[in-house]
C-alpha positions as CSV (number, residue, x, y, z in Angstrom):
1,X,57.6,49.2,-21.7
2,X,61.3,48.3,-21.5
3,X,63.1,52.0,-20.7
4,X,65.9,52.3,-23.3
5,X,69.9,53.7,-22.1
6,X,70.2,57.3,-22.8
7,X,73.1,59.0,-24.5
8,X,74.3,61.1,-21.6
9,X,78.2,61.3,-22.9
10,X,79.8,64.6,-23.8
11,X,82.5,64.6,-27.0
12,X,84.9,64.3,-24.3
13,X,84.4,60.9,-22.8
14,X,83.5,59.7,-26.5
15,X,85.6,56.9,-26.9
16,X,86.8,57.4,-23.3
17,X,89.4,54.1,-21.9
18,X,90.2,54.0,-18.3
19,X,93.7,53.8,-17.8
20,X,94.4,50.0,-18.8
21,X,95.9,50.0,-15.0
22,X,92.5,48.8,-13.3
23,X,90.0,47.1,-14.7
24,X,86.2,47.3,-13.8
25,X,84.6,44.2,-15.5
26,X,80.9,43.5,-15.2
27,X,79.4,40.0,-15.7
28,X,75.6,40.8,-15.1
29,X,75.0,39.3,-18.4
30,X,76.5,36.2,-18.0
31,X,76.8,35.0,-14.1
32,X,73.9,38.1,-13.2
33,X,71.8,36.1,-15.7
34,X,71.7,32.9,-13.3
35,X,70.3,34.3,-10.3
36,X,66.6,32.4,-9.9
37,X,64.3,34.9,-10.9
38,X,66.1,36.5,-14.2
39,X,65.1,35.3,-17.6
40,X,66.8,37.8,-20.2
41,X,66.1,37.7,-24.0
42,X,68.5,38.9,-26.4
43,X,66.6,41.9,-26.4
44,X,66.9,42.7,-22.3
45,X,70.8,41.7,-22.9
46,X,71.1,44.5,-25.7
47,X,69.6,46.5,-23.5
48,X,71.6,46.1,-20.4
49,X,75.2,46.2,-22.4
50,X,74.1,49.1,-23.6
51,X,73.1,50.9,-20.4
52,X,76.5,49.4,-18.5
53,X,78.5,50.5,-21.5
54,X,77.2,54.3,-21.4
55,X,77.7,53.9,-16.9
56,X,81.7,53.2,-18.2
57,X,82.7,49.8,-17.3
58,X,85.9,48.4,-19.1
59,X,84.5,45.1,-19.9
60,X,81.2,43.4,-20.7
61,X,80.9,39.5,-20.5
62,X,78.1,38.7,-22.9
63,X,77.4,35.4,-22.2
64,X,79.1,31.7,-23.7
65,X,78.7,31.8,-27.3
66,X,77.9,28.3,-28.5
67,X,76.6,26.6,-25.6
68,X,73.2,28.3,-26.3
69,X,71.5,29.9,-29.0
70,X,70.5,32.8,-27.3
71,X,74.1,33.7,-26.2
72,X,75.2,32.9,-29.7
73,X,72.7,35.2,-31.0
74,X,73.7,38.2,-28.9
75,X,77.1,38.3,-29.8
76,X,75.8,38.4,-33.8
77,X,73.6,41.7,-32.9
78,X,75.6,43.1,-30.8
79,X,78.4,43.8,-32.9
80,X,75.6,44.7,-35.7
81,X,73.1,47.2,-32.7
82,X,76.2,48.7,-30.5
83,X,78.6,50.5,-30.8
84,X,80.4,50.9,-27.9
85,X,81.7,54.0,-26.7
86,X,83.6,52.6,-23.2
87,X,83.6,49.0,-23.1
88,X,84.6,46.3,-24.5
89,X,82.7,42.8,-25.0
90,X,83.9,39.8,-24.0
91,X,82.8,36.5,-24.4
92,X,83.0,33.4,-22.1
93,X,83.9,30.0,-22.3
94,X,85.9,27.0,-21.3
95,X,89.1,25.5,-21.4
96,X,89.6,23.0,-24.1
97,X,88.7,19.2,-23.7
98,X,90.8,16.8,-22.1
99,X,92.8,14.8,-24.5
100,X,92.2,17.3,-27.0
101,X,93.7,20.2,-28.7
102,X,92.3,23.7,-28.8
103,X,92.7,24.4,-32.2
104,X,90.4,21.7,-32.8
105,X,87.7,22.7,-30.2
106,X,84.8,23.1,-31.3
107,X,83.5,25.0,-28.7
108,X,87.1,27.1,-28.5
109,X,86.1,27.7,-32.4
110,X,82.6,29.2,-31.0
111,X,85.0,31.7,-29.1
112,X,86.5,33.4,-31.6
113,X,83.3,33.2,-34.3
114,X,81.7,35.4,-31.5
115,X,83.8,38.5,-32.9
116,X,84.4,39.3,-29.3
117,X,87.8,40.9,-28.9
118,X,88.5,39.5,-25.4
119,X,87.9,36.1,-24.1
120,X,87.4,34.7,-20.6
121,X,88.0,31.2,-20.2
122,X,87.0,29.6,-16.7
123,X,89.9,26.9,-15.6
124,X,89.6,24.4,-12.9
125,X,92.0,25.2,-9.8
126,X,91.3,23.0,-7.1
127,X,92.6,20.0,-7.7
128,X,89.7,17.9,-6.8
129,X,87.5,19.6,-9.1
130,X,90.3,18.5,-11.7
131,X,90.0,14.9,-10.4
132,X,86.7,14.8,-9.9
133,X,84.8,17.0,-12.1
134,X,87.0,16.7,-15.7
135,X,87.8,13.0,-14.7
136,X,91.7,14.1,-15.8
137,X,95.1,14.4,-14.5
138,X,96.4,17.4,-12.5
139,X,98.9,18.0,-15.3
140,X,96.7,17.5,-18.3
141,X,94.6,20.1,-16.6
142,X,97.8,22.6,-16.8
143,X,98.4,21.7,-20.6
144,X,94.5,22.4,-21.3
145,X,95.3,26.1,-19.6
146,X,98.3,26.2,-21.6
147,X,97.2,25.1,-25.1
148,X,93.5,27.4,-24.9
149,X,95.5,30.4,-23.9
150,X,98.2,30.7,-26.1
151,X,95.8,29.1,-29.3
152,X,94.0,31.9,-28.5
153,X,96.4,34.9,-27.8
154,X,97.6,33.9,-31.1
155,X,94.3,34.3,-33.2
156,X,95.1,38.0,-31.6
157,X,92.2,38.0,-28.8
158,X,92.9,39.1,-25.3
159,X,92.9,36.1,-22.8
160,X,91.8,36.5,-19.3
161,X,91.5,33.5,-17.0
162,X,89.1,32.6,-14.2
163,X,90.1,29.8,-11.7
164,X,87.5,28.7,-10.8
165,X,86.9,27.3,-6.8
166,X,90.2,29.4,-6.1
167,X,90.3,29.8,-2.8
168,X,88.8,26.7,-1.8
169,X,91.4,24.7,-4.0
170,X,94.3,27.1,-2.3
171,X,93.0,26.2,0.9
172,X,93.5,22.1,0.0
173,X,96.6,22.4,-2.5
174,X,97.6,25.7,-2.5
175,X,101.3,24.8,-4.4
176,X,98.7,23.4,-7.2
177,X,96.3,26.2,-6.9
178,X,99.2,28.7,-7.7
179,X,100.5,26.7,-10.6
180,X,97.4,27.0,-12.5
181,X,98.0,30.6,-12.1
182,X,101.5,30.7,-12.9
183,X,100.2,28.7,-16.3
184,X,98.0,30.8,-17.7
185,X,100.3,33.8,-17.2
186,X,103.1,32.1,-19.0
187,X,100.9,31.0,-21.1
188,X,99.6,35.0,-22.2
189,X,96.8,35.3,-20.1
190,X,96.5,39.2,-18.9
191,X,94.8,38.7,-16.1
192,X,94.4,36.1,-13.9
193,X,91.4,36.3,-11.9
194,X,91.0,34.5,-8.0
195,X,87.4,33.4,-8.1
196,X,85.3,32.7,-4.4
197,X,82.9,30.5,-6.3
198,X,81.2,29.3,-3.3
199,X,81.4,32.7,-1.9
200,X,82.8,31.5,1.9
201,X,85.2,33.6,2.0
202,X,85.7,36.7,4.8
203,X,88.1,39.7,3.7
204,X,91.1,39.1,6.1
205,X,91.2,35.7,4.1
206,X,91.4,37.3,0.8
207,X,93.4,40.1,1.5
208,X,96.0,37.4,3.0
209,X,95.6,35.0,-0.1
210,X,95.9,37.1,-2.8
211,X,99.0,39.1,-1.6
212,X,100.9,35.7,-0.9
213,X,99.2,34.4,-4.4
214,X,100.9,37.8,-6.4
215,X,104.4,37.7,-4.3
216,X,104.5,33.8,-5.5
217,X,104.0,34.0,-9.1
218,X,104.2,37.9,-9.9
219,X,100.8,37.1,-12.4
220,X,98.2,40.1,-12.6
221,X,95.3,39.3,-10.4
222,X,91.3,39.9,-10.6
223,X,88.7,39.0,-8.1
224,X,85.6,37.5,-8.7
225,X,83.5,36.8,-5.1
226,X,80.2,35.9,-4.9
227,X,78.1,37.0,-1.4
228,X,77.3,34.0,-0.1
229,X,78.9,35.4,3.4
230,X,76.8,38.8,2.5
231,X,81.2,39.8,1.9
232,X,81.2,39.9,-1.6
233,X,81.5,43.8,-1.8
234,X,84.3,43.4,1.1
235,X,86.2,40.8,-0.5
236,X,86.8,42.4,-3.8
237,X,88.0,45.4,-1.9
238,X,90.2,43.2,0.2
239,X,91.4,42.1,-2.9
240,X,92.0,45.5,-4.1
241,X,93.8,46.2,-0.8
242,X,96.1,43.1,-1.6
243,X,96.9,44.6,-5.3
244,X,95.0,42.9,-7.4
245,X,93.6,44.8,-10.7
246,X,90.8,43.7,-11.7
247,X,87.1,43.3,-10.4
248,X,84.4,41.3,-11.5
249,X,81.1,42.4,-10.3
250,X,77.4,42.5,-11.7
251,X,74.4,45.4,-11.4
252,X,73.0,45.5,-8.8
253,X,74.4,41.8,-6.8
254,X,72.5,39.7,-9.4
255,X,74.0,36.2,-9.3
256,X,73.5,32.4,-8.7
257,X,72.6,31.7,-5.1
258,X,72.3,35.1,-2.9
259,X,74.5,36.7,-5.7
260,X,77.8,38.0,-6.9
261,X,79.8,41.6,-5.9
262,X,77.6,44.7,-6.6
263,X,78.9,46.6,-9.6
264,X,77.4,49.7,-7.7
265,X,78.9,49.8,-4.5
266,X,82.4,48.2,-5.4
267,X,82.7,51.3,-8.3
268,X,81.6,54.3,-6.0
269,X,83.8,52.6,-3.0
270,X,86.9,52.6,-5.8
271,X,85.5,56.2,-7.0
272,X,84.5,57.7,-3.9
273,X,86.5,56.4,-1.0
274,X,90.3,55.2,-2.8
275,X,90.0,57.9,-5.2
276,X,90.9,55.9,-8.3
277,X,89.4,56.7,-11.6
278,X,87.4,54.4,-12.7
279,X,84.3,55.5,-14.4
280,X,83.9,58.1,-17.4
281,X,83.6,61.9,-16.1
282,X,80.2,62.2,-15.2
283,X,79.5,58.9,-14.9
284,X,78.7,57.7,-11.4
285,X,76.3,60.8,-11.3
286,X,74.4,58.2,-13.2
287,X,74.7,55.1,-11.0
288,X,71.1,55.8,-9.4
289,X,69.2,55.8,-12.7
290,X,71.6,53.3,-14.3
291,X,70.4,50.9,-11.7
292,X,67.1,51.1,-11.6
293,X,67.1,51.2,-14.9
294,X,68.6,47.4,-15.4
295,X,65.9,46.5,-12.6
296,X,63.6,46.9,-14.9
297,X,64.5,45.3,-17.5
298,X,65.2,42.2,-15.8
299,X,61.9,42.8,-14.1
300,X,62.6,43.1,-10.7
301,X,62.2,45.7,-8.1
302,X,65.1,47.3,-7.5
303,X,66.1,47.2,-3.4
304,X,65.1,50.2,-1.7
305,X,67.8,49.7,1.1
306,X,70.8,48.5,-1.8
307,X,73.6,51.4,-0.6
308,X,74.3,54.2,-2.5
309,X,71.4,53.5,-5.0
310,X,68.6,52.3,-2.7
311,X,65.7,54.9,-2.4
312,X,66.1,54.8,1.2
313,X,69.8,55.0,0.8
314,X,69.6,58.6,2.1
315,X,66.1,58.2,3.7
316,X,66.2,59.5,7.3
317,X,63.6,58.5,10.2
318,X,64.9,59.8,13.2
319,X,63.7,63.3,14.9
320,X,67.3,63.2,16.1
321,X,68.9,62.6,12.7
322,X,66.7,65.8,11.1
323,X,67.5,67.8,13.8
324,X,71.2,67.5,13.0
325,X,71.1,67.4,9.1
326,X,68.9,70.4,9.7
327,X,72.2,72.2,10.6
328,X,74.9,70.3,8.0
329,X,73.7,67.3,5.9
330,X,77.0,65.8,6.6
331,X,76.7,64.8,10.0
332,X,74.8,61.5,8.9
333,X,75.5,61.3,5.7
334,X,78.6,59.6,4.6
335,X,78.4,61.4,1.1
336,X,76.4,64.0,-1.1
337,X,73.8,61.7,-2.5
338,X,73.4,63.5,-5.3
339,X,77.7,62.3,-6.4
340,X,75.5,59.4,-7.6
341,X,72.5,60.4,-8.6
342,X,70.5,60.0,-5.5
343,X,68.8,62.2,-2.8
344,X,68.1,62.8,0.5
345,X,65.0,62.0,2.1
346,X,63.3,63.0,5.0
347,X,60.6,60.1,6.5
348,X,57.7,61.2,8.6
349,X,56.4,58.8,11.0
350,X,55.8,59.0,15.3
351,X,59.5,58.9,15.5
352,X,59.5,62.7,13.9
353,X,60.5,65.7,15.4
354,X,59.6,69.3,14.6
355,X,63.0,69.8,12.5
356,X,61.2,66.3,10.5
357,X,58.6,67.8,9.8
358,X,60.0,71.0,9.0
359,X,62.4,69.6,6.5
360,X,60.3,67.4,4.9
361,X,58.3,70.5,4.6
362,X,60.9,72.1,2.6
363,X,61.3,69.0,0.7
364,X,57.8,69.0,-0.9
365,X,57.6,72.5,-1.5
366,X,55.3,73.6,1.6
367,X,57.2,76.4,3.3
368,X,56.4,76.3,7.3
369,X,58.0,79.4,7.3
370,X,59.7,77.9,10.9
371,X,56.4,78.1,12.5
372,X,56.8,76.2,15.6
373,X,52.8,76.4,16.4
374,X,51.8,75.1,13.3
375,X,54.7,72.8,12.8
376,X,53.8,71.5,16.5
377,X,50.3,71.1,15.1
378,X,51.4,69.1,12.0
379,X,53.8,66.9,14.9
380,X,51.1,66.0,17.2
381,X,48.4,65.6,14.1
382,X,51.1,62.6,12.3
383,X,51.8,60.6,15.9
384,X,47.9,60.8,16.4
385,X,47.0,59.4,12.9
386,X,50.2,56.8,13.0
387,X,48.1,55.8,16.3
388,X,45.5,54.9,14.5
389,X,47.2,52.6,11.9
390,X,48.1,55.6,8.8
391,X,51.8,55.5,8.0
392,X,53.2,58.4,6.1
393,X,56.7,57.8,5.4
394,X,55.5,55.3,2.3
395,X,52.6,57.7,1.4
396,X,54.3,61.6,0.6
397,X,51.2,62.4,-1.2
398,X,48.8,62.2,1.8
399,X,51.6,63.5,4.0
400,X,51.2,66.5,1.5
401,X,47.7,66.9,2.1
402,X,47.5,66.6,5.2
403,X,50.7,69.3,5.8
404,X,48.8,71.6,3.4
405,X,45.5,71.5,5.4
406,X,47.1,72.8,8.4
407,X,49.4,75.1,6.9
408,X,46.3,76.4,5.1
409,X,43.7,76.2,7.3
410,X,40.9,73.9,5.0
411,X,41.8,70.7,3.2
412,X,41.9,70.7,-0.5
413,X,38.7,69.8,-1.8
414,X,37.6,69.2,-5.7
415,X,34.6,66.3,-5.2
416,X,32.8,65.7,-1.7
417,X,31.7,61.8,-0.9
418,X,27.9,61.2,-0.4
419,X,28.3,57.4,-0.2
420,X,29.9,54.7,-2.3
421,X,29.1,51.1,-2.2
422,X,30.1,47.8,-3.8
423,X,28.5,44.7,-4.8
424,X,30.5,41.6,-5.7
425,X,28.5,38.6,-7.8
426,X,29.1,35.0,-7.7
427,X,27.6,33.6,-10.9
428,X,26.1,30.3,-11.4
429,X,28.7,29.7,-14.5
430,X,30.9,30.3,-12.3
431,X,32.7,33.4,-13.1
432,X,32.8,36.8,-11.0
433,X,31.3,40.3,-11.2
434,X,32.1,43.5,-9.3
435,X,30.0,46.2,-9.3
436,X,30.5,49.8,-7.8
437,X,28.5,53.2,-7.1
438,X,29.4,56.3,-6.0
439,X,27.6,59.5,-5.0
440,X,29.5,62.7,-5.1
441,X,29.1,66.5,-5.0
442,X,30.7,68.3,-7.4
443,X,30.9,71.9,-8.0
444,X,27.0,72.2,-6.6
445,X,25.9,69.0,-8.6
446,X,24.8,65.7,-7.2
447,X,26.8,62.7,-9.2
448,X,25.6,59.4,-8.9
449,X,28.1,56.8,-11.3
450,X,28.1,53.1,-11.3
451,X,31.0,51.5,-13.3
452,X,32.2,47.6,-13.1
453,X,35.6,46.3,-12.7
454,X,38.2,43.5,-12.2
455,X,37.1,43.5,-8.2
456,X,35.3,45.9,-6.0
457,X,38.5,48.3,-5.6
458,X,38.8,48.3,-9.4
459,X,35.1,49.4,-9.3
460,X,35.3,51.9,-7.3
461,X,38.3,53.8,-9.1
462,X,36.4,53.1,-12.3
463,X,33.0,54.8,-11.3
464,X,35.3,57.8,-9.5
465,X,36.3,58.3,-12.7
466,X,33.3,57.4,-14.2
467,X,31.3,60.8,-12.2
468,X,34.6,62.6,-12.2
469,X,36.5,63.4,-15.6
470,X,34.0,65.4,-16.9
471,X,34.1,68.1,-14.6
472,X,38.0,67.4,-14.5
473,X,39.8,65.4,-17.7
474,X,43.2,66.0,-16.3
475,X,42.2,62.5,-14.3
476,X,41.8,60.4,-17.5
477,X,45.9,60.4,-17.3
478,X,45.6,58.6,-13.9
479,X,46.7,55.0,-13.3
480,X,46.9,52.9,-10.7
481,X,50.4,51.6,-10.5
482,X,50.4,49.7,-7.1
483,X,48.4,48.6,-4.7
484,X,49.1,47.1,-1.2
485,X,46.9,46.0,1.7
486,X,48.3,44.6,5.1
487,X,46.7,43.6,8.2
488,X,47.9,45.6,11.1
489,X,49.3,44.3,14.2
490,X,47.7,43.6,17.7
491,X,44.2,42.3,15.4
492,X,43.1,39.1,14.6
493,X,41.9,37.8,11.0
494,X,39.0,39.1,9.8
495,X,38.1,41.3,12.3
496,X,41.5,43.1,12.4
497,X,42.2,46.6,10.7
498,X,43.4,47.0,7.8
499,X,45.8,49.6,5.8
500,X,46.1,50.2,2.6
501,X,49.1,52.2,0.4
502,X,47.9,53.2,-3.0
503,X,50.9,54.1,-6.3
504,X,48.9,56.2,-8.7
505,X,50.9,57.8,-11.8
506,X,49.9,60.2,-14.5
507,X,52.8,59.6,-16.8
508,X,55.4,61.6,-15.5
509,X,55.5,60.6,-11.8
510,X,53.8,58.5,-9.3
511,X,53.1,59.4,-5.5
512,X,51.6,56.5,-3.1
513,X,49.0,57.7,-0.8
514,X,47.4,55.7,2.1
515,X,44.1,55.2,4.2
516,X,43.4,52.6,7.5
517,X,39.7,51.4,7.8
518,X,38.1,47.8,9.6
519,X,37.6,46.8,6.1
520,X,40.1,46.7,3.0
521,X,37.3,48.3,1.1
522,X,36.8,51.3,3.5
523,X,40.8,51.6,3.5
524,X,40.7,51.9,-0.2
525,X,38.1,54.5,-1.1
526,X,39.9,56.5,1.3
527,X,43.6,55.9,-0.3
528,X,41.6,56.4,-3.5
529,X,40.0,60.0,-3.1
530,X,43.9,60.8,-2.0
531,X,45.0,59.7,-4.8
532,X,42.7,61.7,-7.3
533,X,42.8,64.8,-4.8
534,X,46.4,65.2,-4.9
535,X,46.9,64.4,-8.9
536,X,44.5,67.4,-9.4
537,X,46.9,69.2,-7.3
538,X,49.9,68.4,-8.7
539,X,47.8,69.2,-12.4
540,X,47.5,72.7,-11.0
541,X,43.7,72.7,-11.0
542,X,41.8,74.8,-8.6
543,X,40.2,73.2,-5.6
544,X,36.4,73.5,-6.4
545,X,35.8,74.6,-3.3
């Protein structure tokens, strides 16, 4: 199910316009939309404007009306669906052809039927691009800037330019590079924006570029970068640093190649750490969800290490690292997570200390109560286990159960395991059948429940539940979100042992759990009786015995 933006805005940011000053302009729907991997409906690009319009960005570049259908469509709905509270739309498109005149561009026309208030056109700056790529002159190319700009400052829409291949055509021509500039600034255009189109470029470089670029034709600057150098984030700062205005970015780095500047980062840097206001009160508090959010929709899992957002963003390993935050959070942490939306984490693994173990503790609701034999216990218990192949800093849920049975003295039990099996059928038509059986104790009674499934692991959870929700119906809400199986280290193929992390959720959460066996089977069943144990614990059901 595609998640859907929520209305998070008080009456006081209704409406709410960031000082005209600095301008935070996201492109996730056009560029974002060409990284290898995205496919976005009209739908999934309603959805998106509509999340980044309620995060607070000042400008949202739907797409290029009239050189698909799709874009063309969501220009018509979205000035039908949205209303938007913060930004403003803006569509994309192209200089006018050689030869021609804009007024008589068809695909110029296709700008301004979009409705779009603000238009980017893209402009060739390096002149071999000019040569090369139009097949025109260097100064027809500087009367196609001139004529698309002004023809469409004077229909009343806002122009800004992108010149394209920037820094690479400064690098070759730079006297020609800066007269494009100086062109479409004469010409009307607001903002001028530098693009890195092959991304190659290092901060020091921009920084330096950009400052000589705005002494030598005083035009308002922008910076668009894409990462190919993994400096995409850097650059647009370095731009910043070098006084330009304006920063194109997407969600989350989305992009053609490795990707463009991360919306995420470059707004809580401007926010955070230069102290300009950027964002709608309130806003970056959302940054977390709003980006994981937009993951979904464009269907991909959102990166657990991305900064500031990532769910390990604020995940700390280290005995020596708990032992600190233990005392002040701050010492490694460059921020309160929760400024945007996120939290801190505590991992348990063989690198954790007693202050770990204590804090994760805390973290899950399990009071140690600073009891160094018992939390010693719980130490030595998780480096034995971790010995053996278990890893718990991707499984909270076992972690959990395991920290409860030594704080309380007995594991949480609701169901005892006789024996399980499972049978998987080749059949002569050719198709497949798993079977499964399990025998369990419940409450005093023997259950014996046999259930088939979509393989043997499917089975098994089937017949769990199968002999299991009628003594307990809270498990009907269980589902298995995600499942994982990798080969440990130091074995050899089928022979080696194997570990398996389990994502079960009931509808209003999910927690992983995990179990290490010589056979993916045997690693399953035990990931599985986690699983249910702890969702009847988290249900608040009794253990039965």
């Amino acid at each position: 199910m595609t998640p859907q933006p929520t209305d998070t805005g008080t009456a006081a940011d209704a409406g709410f316009r960031v000082d005209d000053a600095f301008h935070v302009f996201d492109t996730t729907l056009r560029d974002g939309a060409q990284r290898e991997g995205i496919n976005l409906t009209v739908a999934d690009k309603l959805t998106i404007a509509r999340y980044l319009d309620e995060f607070g960005v000042a400008f949202i570049e739907g797409g290029w009306p009239g050189a698909n259908p799709r874009d063309t469509e969501f220009f018509a709905r979205a000035q039908q669906e949205i209303t938007f509270r913060h930004a403003q739309l803006v569509a994309f498109g192209a200089t006018r052809r050689a030869g021609g005149k804009a007024a008589e561009d068809p695909q110029v026309r296709a700008l301004l039927e979009s409705g779009a208030p603000v238009i980017t056109l893209v402009a060739k700056a390096h002149d071999r691009h000019v040569e090369l790529a139009l097949r025109t002159t260097l100064e027809e190319n500087l009367e196609m800037v001139r004529d698309t700009v002004s023809y469409l400052c004077a229909q009343g829409r806002r122009v800004f330019v992108d010149c394209e291949h920037f820094f690479d055509g400064y690098r070759a021509n730079p006297e020609y590079a800066k007269s494009v500039v100086r062109t479409a600034a004469e010409a009307g255009a607001d903002v001028v924006v530098l693009c890195d189109t092959n991304g190659g470029m290092l901060p020091a470089q921009v920084q330096a570029v950009v400052a000589t670029v705005l002494a030598d034709t005083g035009a308002r600057l922008g910076i668009h970068a894409q990462d190919d150098t993994g400096c995409a984030v850097a650059n647009s700062l370095a731009a910043v640093d070098a006084g330009a205005t304006h920063v194109q970015c997407t969600a989350n780095g989305y992009g053609e190649r490795v990707g463009n500047a991360n919306l995420f980062p470059v707004v809580a840097a401007l926010e955070l750490k230069y102290g300009m206001k950027v964002l709608p009160s309130g806003a970056l508090a959302e940054m977390t969800r709003i980006s994981h959010a937009i993951a979904e929709v464009v269907n991909l899992a959102p990166s657990t290490h991305q900064p500031y957002v990532g769910v390990s963003a604020f995940a700390h390993k280290a005995g020596l690292h708990a032992s600190a935050i233990k005392v002040d959070p701050d010492l490694y942490q460059h921020i309160d997570p929760e400024m945007v939306g996120n939290t801190m984490r505590m991992l348990v693994s063989d690198m954790a200390g007693r202050a770990s173990i204590e804090l994760k503790g805390k973290e899950l609701g399990v009071d140690l109560g600073g009891d160094r034999e018992l939390i010693g216990r719980v130490v030595e218990r998780v480096k034995e286990r971790e010995l053996q192949g278990y890893t718990y800093e991707a499984a909270d849920a076992s972690f959990e159960l395991l920290l409860r049975a030594e704080a309380e003295g007995r594991a949480r039990r609701y169901f005892r395991t006789e024996s399980w099996r499972t049978i998987s059928e080749n059949r002569p038509d050719g198709t497949h059948a798993n079977e499964a059986t399990v025998k369990l104790w419940v409450k005093g009674e023997r259950i014996v429940a046999t259930a088939e499934g979509n393989g043997p692991v499917n089975a098994l959870d089937r017949a769990m539940r199968v002999g299991l929700e009628r003594f307990y119906p809270q498990l009907a809400k269980l589902e298995l979100v995600d499942y994982k199986v990798r080969i440990l280290e130091g074995r050899h193929g089928t022979e080696s042992t194997t570990r398996v992390l389990i994502t079960t959720g009931d509808g209003t959460g999910e927690w992983a759990t995990v179990g290490v066996a010589n056979n993916v089977i045997a690693a399953s069943w035990q990931a599985l009786e986690d699983a249910y144990t702890y969702g009847l614990l988290r249900a608040g059901v009794e253990p039965a015995e």
